[in-house]
C-alpha positions in Angstrom: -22.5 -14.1 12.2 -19.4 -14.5 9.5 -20.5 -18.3 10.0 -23.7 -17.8 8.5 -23.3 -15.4 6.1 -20.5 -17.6 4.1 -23.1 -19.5 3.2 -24.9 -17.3 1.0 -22.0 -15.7 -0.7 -23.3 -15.7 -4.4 -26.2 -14.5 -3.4 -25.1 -11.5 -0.6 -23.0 -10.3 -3.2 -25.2 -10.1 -5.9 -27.4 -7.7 -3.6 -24.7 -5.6 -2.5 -24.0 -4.6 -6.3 -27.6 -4.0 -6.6 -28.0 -2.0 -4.0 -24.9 0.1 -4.5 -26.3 0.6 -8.3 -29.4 1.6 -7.0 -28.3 4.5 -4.9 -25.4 5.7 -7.6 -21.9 4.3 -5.8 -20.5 4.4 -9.2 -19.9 8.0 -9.5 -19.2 8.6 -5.6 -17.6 5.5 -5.0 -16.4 3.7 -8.2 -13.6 1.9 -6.8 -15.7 0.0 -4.4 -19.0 -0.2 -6.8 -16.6 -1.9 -8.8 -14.9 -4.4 -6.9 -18.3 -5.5 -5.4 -19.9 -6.0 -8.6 -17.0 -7.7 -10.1 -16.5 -10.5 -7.3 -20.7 -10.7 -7.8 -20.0 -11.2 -11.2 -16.9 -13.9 -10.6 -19.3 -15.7 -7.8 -22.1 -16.0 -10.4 -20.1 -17.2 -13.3 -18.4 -20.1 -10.4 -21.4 -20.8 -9.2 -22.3 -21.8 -12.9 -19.7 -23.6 -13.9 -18.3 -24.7 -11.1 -20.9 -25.1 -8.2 -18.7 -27.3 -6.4 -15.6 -25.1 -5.3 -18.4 -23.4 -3.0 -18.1 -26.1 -0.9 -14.3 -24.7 0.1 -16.5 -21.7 1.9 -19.4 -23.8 3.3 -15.9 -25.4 5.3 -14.9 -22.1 6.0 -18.6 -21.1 6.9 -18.4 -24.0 9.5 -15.1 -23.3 10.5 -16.3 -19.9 12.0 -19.1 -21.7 13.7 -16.9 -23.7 15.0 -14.6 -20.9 16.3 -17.9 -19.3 18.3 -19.0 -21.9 19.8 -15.0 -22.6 21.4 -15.9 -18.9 22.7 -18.3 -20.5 25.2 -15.8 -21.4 27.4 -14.6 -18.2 28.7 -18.0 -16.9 28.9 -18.7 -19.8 31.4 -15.9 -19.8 33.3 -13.0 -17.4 32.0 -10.3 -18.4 34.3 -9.9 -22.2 33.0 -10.4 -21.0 29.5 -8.3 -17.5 29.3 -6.1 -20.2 26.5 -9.5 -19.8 24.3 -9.3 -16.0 24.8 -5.4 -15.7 23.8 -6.0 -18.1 21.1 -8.7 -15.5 19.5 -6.2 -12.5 20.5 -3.3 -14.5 18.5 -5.9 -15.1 15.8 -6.4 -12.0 14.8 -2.7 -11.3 15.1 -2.6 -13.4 11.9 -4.8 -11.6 10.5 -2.5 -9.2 9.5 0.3 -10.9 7.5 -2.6 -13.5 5.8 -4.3 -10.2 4.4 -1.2 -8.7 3.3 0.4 -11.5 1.6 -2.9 -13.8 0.5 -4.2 -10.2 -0.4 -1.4 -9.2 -2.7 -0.8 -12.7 -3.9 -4.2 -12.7 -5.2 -4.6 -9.3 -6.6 -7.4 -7.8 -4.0 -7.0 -3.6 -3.8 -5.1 -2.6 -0.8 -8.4 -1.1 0.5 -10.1 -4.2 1.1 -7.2 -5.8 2.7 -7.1 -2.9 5.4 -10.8 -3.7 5.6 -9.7 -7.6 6.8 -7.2 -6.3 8.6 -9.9 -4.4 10.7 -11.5 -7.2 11.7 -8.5 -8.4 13.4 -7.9 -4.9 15.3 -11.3 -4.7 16.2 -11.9 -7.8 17.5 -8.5 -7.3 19.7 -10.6 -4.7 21.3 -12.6 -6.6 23.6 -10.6 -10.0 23.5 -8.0 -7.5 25.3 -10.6 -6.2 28.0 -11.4 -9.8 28.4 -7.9 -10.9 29.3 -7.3 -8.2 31.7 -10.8 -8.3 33.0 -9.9 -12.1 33.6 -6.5 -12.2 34.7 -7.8 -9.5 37.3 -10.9 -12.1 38.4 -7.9 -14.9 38.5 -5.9 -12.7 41.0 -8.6 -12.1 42.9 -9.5 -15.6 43.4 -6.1 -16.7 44.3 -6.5 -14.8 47.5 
């Protein structure tokens, strides 16, 4: 799903700062109200003057398309492709340092890089079950 919502960036952004105006997250959640609705505003204000440097997150867009479809693999046949399922599990290793050092290099709050870096645990989560589920299946067919 990140695939296809990079697309719309400008435009998913612009809603979320709607919608967190319209039910008051600027006195109960400021911090966040305002971070959303200043990248809004700074996605708007590209878009304008500088439509073309969306094209850097239509790549990234189909990047993560990319990514799921490689996932495929281990669905069909997890044993061959348990590299696909260590590659995501060292994926979102890196998920840690690029958040912490892109993150502070480029000035986002602490708060949203622990949001990234959440993406990385979570998704550990079941890539783990996955591994031992398959390394179990592979032992069991070596017999």
């Amino acid at each position: 799903m990140s695939g296809i919502t990079a697309f719309p960036l400008r435009e998913e952004l612009t809603l979320g700062a709607e919608l967190l105006d319209r039910i008051g997250a600027g006195s109960w959640a400021p911090g966040l109200f305002g971070w959303v609705d200043h990248v809004a505003g700074a996605l708007t204000v590209t878009g304008e003057e500088y439509p073309f440097l969306a094209y850097g997150t239509d790549w990234l867009a189909f990047a993560h398309l990319l990514i799921a479809v490689a996932f495929i693999g281990p669905l069909r046949d997890p044993v061959r492709n348990v590299w696909v399922t260590q590659w995501g599990l060292i994926a979102c290793a890196g998920i840690v340092p690029l958040a912490l050092i892109a993150g502070g290099v480029r000035g986002l709050p602490v708060g949203w890089q622990l949001i990234d870096i959440s993406f990385g645990v979570v998704a550990a989560v079941p890539l783990a079950i996955a591994l031992a589920m398959t390394k179990r299946l592979e032992r069991t067919a070596g017999r």
